[in-house]
Biopython code that builds the backbone (N, CA, C, O; Angstrom):
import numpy as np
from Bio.PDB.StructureBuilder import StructureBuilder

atoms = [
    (1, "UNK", "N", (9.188, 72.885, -42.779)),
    (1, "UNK", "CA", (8.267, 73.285, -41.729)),
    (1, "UNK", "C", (7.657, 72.035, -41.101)),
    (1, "UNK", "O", (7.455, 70.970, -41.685)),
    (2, "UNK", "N", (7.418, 72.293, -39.954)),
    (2, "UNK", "CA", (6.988, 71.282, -39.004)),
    (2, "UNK", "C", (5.512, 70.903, -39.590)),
    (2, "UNK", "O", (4.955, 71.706, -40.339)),
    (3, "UNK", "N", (4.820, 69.541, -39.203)),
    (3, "UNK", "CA", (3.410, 69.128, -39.699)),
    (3, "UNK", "C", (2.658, 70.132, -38.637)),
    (3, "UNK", "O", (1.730, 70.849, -39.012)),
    (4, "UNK", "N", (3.057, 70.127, -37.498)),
    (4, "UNK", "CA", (2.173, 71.114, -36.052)),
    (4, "UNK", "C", (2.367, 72.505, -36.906)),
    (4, "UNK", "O", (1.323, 72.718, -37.523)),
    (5, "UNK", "N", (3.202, 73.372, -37.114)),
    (5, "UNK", "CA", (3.354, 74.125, -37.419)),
    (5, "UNK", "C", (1.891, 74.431, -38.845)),
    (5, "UNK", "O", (0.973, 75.249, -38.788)),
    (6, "UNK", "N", (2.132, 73.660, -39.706)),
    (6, "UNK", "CA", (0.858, 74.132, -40.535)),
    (6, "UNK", "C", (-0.266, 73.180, -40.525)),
    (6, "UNK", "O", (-0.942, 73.062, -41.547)),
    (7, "UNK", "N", (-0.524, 72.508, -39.499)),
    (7, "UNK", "CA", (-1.838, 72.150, -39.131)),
    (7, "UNK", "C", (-2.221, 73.974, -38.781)),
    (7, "UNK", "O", (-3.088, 74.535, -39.451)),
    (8, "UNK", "N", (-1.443, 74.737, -37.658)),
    (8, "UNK", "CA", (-1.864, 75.933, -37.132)),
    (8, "UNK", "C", (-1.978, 76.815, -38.480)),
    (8, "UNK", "O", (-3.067, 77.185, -38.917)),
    (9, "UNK", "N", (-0.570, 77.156, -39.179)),
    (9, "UNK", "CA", (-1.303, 78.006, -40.415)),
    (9, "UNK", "C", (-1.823, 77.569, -41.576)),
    (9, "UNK", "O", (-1.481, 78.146, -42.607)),
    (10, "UNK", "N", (-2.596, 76.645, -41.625)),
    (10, "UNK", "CA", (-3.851, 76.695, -42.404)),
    (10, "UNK", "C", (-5.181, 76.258, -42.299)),
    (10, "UNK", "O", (-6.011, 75.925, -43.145)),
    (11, "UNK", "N", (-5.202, 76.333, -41.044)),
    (11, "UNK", "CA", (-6.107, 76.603, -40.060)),
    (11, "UNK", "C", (-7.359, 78.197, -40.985)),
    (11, "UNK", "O", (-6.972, 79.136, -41.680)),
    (12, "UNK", "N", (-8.248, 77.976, -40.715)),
    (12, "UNK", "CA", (-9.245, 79.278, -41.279)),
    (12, "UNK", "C", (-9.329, 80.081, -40.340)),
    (12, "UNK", "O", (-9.316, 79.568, -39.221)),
    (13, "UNK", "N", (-9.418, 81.279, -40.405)),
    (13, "UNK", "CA", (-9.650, 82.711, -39.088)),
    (13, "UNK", "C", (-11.101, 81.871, -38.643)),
    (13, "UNK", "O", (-11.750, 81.081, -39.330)),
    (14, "UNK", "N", (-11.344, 82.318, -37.311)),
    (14, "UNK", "CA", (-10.416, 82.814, -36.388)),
    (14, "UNK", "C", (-9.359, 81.845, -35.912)),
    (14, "UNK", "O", (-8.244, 82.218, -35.548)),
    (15, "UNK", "N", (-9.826, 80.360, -35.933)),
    (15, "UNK", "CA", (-8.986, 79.715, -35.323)),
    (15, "UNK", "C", (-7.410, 79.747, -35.503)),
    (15, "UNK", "O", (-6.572, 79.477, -34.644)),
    (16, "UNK", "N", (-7.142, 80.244, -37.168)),
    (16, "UNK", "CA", (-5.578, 80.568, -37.080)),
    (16, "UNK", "C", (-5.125, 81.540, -36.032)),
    (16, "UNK", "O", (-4.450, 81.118, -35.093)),
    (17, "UNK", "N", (-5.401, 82.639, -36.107)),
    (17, "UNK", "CA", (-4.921, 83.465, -35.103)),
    (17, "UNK", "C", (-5.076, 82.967, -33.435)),
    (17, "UNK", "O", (-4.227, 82.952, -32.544)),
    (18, "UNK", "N", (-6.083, 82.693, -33.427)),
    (18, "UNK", "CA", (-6.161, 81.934, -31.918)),
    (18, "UNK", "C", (-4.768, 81.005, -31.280)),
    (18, "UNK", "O", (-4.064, 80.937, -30.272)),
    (19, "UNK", "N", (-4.946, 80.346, -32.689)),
    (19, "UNK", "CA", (-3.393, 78.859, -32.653)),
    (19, "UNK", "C", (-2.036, 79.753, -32.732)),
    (19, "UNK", "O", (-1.038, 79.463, -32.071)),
    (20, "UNK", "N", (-2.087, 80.609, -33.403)),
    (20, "UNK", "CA", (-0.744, 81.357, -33.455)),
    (20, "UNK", "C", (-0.492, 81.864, -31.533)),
    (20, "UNK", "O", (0.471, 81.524, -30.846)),
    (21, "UNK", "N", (-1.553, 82.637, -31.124)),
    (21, "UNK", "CA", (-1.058, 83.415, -30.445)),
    (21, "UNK", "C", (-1.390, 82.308, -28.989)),
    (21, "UNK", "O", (-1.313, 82.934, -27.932)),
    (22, "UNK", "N", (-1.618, 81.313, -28.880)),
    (22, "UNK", "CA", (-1.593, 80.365, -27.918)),
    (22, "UNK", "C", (0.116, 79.468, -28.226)),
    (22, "UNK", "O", (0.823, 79.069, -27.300)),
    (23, "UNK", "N", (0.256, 79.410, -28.813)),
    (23, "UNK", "CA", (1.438, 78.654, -29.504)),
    (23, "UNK", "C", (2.690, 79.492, -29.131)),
    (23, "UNK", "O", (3.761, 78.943, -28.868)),
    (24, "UNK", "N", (2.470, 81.279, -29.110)),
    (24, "UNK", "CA", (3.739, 81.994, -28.753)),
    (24, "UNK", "C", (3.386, 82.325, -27.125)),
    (24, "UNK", "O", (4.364, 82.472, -26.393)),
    (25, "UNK", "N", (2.316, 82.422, -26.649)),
    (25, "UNK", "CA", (2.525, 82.648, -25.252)),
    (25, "UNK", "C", (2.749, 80.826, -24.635)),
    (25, "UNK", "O", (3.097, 80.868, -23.455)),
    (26, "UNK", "N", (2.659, 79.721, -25.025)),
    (26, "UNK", "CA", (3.082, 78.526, -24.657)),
    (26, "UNK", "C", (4.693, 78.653, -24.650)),
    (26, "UNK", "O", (5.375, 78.599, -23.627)),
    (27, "UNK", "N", (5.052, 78.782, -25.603)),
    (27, "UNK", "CA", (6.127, 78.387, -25.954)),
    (27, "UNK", "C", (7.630, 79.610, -25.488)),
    (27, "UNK", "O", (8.848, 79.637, -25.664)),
    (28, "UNK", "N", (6.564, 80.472, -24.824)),
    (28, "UNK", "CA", (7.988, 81.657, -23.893)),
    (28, "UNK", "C", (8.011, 81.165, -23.213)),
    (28, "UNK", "O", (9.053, 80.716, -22.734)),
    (29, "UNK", "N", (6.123, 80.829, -22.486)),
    (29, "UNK", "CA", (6.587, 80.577, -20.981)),
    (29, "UNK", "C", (6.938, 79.678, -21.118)),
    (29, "UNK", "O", (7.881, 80.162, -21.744)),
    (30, "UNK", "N", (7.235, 78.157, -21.168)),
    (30, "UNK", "CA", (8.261, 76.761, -21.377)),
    (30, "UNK", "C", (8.541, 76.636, -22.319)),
    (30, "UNK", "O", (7.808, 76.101, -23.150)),
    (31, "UNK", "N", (10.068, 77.210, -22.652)),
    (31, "UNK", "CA", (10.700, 77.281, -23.728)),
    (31, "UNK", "C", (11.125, 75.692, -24.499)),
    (31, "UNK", "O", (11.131, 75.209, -25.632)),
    (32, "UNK", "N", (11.531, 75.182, -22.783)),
    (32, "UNK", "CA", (12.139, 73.044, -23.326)),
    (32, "UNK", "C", (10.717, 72.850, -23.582)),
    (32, "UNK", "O", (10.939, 71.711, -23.172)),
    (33, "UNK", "N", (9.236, 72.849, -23.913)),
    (33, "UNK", "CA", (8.451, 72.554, -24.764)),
    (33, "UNK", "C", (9.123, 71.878, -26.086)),
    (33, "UNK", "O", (10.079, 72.488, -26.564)),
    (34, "UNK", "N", (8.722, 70.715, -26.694)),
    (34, "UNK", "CA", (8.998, 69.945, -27.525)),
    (34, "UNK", "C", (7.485, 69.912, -28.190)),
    (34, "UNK", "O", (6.553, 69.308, -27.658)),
    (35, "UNK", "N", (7.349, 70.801, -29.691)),
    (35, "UNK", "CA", (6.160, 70.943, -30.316)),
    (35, "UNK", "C", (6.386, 69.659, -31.491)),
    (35, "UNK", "O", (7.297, 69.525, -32.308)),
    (36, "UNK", "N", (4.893, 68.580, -31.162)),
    (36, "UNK", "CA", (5.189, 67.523, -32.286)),
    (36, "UNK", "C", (3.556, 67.276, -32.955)),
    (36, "UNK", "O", (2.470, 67.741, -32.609)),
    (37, "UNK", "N", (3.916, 66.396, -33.981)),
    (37, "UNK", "CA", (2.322, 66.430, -34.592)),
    (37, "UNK", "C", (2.051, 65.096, -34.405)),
    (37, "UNK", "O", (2.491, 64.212, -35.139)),
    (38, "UNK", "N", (1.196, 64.879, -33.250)),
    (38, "UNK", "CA", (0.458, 63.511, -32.966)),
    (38, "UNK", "C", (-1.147, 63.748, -32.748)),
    (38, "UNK", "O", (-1.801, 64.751, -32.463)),
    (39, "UNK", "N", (-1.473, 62.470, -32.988)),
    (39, "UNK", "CA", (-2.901, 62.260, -33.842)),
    (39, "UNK", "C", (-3.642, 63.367, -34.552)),
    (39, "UNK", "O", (-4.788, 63.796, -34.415)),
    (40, "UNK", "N", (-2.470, 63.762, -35.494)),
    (40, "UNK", "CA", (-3.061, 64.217, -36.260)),
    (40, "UNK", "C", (-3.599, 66.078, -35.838)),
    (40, "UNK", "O", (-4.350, 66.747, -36.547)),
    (41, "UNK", "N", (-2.932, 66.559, -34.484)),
    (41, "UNK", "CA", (-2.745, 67.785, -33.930)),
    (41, "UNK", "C", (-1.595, 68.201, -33.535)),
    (41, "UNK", "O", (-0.623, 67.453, -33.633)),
    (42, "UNK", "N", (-1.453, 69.757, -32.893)),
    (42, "UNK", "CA", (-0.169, 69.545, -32.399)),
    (42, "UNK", "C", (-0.124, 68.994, -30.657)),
    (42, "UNK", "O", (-0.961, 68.703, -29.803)),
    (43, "UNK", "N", (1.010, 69.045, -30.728)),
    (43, "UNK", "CA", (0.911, 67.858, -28.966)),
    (43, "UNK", "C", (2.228, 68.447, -28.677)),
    (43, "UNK", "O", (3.222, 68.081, -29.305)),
    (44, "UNK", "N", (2.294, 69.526, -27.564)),
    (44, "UNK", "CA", (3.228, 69.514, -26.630)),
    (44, "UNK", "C", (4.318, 68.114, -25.957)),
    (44, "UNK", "O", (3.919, 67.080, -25.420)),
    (45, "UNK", "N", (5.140, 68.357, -26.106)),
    (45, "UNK", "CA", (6.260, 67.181, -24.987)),
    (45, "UNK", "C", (6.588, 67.899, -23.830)),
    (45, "UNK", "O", (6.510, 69.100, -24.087)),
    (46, "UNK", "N", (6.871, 67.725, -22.842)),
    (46, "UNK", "CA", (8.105, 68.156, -21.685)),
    (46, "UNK", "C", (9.139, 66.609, -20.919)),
    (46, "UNK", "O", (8.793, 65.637, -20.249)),
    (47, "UNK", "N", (9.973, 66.903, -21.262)),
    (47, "UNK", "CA", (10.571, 66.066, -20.875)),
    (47, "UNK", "C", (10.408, 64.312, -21.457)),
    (47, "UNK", "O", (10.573, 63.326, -20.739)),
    (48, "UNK", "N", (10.066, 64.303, -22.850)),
    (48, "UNK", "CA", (9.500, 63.281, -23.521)),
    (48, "UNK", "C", (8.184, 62.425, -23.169)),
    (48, "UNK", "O", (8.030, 61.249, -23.496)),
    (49, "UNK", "N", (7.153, 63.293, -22.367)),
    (49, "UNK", "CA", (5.972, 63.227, -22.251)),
    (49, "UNK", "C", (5.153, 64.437, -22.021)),
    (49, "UNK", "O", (5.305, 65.543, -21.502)),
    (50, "UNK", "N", (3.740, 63.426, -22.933)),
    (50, "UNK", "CA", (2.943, 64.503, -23.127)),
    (50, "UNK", "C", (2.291, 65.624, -22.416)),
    (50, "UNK", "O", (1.688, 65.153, -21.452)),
    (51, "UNK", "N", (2.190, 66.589, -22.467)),
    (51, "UNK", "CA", (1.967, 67.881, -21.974)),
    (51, "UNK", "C", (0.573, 68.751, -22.148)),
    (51, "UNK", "O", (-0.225, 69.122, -21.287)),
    (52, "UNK", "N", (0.573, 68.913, -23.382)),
    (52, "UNK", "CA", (-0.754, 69.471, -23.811)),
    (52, "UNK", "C", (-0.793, 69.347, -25.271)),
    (52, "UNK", "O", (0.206, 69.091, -25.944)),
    (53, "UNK", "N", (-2.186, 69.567, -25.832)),
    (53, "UNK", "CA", (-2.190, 69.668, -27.377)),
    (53, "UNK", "C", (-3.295, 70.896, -27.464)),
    (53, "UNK", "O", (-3.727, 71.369, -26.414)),
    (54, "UNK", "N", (-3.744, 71.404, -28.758)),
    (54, "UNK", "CA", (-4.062, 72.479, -29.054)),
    (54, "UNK", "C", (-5.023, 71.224, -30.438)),
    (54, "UNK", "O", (-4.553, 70.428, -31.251)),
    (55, "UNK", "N", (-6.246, 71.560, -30.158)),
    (55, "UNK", "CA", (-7.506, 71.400, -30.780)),
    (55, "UNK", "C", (-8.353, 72.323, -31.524)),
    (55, "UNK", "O", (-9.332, 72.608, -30.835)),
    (56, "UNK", "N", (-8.365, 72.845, -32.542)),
    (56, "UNK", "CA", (-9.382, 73.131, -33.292)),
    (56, "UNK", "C", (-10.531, 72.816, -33.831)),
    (56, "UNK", "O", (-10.518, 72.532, -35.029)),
    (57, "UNK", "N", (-11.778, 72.787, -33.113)),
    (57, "UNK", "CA", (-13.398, 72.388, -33.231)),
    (57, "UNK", "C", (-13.684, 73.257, -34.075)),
    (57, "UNK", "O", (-13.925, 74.432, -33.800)),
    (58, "UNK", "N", (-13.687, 72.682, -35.382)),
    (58, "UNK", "CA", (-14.659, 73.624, -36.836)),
    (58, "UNK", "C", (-15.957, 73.287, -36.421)),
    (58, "UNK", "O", (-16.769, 74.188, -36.632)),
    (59, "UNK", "N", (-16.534, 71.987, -35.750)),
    (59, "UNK", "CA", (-17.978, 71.800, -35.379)),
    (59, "UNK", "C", (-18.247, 72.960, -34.377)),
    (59, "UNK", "O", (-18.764, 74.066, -34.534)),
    (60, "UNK", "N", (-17.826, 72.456, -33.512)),
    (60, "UNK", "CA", (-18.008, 73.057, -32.200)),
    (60, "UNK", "C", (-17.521, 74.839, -31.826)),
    (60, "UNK", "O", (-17.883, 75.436, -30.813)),
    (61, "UNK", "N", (-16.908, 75.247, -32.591)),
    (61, "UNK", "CA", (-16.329, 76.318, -33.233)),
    (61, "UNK", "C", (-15.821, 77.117, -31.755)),
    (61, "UNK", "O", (-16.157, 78.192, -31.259)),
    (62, "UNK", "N", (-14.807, 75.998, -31.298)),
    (62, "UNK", "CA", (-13.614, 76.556, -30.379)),
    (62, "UNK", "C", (-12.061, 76.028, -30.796)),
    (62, "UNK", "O", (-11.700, 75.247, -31.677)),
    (63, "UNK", "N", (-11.193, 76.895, -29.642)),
    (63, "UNK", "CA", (-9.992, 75.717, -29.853)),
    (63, "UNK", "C", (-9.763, 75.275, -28.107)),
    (63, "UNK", "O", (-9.905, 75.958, -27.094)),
    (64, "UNK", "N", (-9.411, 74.038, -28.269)),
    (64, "UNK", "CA", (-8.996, 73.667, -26.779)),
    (64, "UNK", "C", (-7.608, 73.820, -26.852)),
    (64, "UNK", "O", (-7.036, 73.676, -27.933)),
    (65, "UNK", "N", (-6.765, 74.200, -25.433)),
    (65, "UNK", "CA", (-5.984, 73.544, -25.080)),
    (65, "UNK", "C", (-5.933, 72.898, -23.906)),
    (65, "UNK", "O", (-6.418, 73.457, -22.922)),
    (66, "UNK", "N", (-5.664, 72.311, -23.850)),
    (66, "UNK", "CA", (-6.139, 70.929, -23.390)),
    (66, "UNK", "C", (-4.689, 70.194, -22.808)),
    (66, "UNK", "O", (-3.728, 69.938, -23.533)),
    (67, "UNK", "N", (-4.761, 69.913, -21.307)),
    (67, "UNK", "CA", (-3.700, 69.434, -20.490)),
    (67, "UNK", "C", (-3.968, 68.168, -20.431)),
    (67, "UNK", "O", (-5.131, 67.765, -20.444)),
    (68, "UNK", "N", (-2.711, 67.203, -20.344)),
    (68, "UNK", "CA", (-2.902, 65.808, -19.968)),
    (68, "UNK", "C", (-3.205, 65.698, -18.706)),
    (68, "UNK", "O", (-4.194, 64.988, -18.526)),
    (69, "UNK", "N", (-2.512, 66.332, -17.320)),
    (69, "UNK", "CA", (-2.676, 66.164, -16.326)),
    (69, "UNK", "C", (-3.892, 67.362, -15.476)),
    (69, "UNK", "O", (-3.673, 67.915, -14.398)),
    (70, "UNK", "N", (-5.055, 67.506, -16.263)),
    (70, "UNK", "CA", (-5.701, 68.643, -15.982)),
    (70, "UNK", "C", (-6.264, 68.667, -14.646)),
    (70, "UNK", "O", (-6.497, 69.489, -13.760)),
    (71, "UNK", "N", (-6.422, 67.089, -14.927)),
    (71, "UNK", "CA", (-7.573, 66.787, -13.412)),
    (71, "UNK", "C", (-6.798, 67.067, -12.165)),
    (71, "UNK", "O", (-7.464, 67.337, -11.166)),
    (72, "UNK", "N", (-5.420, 67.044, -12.060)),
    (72, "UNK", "CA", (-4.571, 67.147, -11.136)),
    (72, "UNK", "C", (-3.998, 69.054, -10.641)),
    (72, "UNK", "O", (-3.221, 69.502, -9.798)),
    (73, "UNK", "N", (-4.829, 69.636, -11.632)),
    (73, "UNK", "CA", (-4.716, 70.941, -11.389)),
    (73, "UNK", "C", (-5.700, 70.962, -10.349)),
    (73, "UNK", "O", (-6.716, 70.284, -10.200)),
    (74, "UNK", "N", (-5.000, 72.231, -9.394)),
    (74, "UNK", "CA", (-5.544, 72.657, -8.081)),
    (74, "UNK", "C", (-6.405, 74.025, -8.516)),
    (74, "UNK", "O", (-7.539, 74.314, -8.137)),
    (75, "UNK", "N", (-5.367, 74.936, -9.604)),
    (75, "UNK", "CA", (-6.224, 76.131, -9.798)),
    (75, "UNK", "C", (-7.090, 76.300, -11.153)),
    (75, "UNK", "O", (-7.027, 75.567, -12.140)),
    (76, "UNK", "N", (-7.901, 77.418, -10.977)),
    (76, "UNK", "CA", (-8.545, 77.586, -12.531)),
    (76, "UNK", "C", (-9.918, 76.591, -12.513)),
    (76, "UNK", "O", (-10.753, 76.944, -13.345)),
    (77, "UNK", "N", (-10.232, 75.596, -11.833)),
    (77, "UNK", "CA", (-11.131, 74.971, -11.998)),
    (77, "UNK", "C", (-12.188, 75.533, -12.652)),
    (77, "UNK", "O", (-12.808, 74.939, -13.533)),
    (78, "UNK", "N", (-12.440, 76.655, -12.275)),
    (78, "UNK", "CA", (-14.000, 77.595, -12.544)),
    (78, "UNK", "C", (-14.111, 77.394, -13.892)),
    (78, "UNK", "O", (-15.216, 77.104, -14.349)),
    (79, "UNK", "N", (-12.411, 77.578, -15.171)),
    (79, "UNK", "CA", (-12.941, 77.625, -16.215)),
    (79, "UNK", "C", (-12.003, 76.709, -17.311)),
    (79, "UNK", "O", (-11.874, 76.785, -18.533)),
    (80, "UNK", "N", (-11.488, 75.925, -16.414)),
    (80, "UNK", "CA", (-11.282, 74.421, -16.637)),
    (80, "UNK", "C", (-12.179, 73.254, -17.418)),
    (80, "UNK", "O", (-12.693, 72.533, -16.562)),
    (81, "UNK", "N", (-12.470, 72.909, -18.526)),
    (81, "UNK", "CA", (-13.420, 72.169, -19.468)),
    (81, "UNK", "C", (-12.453, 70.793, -18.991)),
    (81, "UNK", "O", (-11.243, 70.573, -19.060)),
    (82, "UNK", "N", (-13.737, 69.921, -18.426)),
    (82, "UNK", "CA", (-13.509, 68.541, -18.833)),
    (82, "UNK", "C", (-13.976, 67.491, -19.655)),
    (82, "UNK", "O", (-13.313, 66.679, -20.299)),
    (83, "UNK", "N", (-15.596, 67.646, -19.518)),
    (83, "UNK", "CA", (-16.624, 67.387, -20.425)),
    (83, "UNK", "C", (-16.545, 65.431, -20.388)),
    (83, "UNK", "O", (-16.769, 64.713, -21.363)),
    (84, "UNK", "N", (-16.264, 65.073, -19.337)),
    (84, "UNK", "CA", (-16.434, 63.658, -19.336)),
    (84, "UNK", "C", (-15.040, 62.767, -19.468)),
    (84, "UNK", "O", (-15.077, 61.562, -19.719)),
    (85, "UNK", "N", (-13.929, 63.429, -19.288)),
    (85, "UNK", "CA", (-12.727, 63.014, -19.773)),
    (85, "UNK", "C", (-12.066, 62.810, -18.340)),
    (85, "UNK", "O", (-12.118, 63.596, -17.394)),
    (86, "UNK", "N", (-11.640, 61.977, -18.379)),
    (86, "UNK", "CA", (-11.110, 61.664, -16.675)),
    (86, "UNK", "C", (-9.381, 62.042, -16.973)),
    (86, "UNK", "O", (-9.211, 62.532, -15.856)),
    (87, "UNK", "N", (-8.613, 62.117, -17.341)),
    (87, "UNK", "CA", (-7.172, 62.793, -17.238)),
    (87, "UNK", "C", (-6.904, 64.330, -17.858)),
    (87, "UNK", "O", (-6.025, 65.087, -17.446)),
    (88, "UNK", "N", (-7.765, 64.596, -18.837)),
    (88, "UNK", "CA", (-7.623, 65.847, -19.503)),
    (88, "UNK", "C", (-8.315, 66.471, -19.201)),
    (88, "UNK", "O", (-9.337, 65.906, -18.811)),
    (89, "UNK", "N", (-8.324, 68.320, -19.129)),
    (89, "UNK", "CA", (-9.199, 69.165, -19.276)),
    (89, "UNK", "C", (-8.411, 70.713, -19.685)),
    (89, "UNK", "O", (-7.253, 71.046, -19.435)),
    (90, "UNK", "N", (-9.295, 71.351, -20.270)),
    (90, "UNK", "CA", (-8.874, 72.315, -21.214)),
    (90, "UNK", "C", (-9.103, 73.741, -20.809)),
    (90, "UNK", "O", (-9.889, 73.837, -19.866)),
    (91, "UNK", "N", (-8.624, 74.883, -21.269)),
    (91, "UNK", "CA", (-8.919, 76.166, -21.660)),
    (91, "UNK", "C", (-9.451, 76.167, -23.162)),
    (91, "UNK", "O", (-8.843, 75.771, -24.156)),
    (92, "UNK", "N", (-10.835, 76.751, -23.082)),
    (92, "UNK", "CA", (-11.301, 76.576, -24.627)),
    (92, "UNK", "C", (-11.706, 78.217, -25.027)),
    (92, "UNK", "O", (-12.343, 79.013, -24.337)),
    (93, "UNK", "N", (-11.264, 78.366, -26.028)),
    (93, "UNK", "CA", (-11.358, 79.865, -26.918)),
    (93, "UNK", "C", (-12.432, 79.489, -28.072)),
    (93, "UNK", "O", (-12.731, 78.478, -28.708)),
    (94, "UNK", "N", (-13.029, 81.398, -27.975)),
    (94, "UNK", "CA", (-14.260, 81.239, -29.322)),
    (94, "UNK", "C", (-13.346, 82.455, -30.438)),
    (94, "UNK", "O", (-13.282, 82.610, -31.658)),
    (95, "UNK", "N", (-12.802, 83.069, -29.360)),
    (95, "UNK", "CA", (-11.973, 84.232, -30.617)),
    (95, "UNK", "C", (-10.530, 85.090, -29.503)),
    (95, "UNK", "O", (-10.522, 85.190, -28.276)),
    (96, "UNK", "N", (-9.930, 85.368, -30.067)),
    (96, "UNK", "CA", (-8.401, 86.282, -29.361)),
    (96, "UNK", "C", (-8.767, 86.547, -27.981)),
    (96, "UNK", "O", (-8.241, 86.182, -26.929)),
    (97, "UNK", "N", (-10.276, 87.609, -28.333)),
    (97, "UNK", "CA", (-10.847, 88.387, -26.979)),
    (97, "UNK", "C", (-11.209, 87.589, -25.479)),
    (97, "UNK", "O", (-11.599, 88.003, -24.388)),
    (98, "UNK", "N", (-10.909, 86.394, -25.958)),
    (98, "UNK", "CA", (-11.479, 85.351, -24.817)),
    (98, "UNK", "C", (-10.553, 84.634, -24.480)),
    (98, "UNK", "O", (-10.881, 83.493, -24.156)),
    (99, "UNK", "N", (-9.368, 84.915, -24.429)),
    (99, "UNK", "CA", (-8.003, 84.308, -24.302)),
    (99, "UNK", "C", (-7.968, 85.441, -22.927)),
    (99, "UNK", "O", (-8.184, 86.652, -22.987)),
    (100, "UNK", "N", (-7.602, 84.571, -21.622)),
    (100, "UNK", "CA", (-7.177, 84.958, -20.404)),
    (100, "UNK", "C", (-5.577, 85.127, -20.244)),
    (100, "UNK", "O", (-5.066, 84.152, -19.694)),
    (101, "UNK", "N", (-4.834, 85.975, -20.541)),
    (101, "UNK", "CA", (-3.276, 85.467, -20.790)),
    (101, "UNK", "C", (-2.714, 84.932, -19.416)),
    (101, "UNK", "O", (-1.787, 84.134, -19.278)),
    (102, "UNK", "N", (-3.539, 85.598, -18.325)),
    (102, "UNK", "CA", (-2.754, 85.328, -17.206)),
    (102, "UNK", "C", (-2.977, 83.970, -16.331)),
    (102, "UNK", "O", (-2.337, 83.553, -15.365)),
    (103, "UNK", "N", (-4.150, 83.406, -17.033)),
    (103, "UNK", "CA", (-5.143, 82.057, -16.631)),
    (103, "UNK", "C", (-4.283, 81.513, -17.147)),
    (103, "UNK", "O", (-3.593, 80.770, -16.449)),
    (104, "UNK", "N", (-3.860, 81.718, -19.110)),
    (104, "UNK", "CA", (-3.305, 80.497, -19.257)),
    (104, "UNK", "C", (-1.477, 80.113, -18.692)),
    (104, "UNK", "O", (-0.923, 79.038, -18.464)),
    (105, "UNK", "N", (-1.114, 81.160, -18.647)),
    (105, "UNK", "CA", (0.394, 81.130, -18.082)),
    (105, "UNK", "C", (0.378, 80.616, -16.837)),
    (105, "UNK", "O", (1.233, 79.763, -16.598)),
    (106, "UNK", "N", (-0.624, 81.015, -15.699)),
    (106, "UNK", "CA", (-0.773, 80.738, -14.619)),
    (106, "UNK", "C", (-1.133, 78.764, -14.743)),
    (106, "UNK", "O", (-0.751, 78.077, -13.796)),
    (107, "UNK", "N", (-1.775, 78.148, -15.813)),
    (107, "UNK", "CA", (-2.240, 76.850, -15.962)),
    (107, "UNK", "C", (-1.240, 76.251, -16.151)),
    (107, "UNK", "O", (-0.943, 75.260, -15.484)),
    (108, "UNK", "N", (-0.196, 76.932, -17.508)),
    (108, "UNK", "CA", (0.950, 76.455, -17.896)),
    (108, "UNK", "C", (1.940, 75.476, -17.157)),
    (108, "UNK", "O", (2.401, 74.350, -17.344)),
    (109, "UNK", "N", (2.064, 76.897, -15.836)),
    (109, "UNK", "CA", (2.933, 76.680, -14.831)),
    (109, "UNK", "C", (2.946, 75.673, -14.275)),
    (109, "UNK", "O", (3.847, 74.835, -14.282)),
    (110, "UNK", "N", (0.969, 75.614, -13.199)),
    (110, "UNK", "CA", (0.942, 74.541, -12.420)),
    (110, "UNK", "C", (1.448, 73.535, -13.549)),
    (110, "UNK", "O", (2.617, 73.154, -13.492)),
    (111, "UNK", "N", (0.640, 73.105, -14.542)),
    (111, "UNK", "CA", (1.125, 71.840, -15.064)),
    (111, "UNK", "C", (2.295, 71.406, -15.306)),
    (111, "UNK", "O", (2.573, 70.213, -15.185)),
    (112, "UNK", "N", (3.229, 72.395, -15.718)),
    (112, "UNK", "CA", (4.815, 72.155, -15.694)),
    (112, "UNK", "C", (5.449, 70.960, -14.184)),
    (112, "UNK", "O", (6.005, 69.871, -14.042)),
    (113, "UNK", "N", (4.704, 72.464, -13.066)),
    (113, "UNK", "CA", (5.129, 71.602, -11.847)),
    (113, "UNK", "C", (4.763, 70.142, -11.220)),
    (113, "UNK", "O", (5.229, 69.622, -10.206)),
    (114, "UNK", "N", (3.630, 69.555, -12.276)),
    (114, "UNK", "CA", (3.786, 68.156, -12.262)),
    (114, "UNK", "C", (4.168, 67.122, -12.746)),
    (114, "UNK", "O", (3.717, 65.983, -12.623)),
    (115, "UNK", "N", (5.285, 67.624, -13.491)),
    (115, "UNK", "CA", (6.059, 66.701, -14.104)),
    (115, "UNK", "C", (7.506, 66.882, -13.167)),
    (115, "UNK", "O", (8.494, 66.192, -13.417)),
]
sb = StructureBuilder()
sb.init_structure("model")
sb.init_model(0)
sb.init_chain("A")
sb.init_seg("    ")
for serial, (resi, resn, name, xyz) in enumerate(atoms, 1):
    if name == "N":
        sb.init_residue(resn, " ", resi, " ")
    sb.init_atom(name, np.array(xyz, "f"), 0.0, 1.0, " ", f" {name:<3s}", serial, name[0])
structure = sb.get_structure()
């Protein structure tokens, strides 16, 4: 099994389930997604650069996912997290119920199309 893979399952509820079910709607919609475990999370590839990673805040008690090229997104801004970070910004979850499926597929996309 992959290190990304059980960073996500052993992960504590809620955040496991959160990571599971962000991880299978990522990974339909861009299937050439390349899932790897860098610094110590998992970290999306496309095309042998980075894409997105998936964050679990036990402090802060969310998970990000979190785009490299966020700032360059046109849509979603409203609920787009940057928090001081000048290339990245995220979709952040507190539990399942707060997962937008169509925000994040719709984020997915644009970001795909800038690579």
């Amino acid at each position: 099994m992959k290190l990304a893979e059980l960073y996500i399952l052993n992960q504590p509820e809620p955040y496991k389930s959160i990571l599971l079910h962000l991880q299978a709607v990522v990974e339909h919609t861009i299937p050439e997604l390349q899932l790897l475990y860098k610094w110590k999370i998992p970290f999306y590839y496309l095309n042998g650069k980075p894409f997105c990673y998936f964050n679990a805040s036990h402090k802060k008690q969310f998970v990000d996912v979190a785009f490299m090229k966020g700032f360059h997104l046109e849509i979603h801004q409203d609920v787009l997290v940057g928090e001081g970070r000048s290339l990245v910004k995220s979709l952040r979850y507190v539990s399942l119920e707060t997962i937008d499926n169509e925000v994040l597929v719709d984020v997915l996309i644009a970001s795909r199309d800038l690579y």
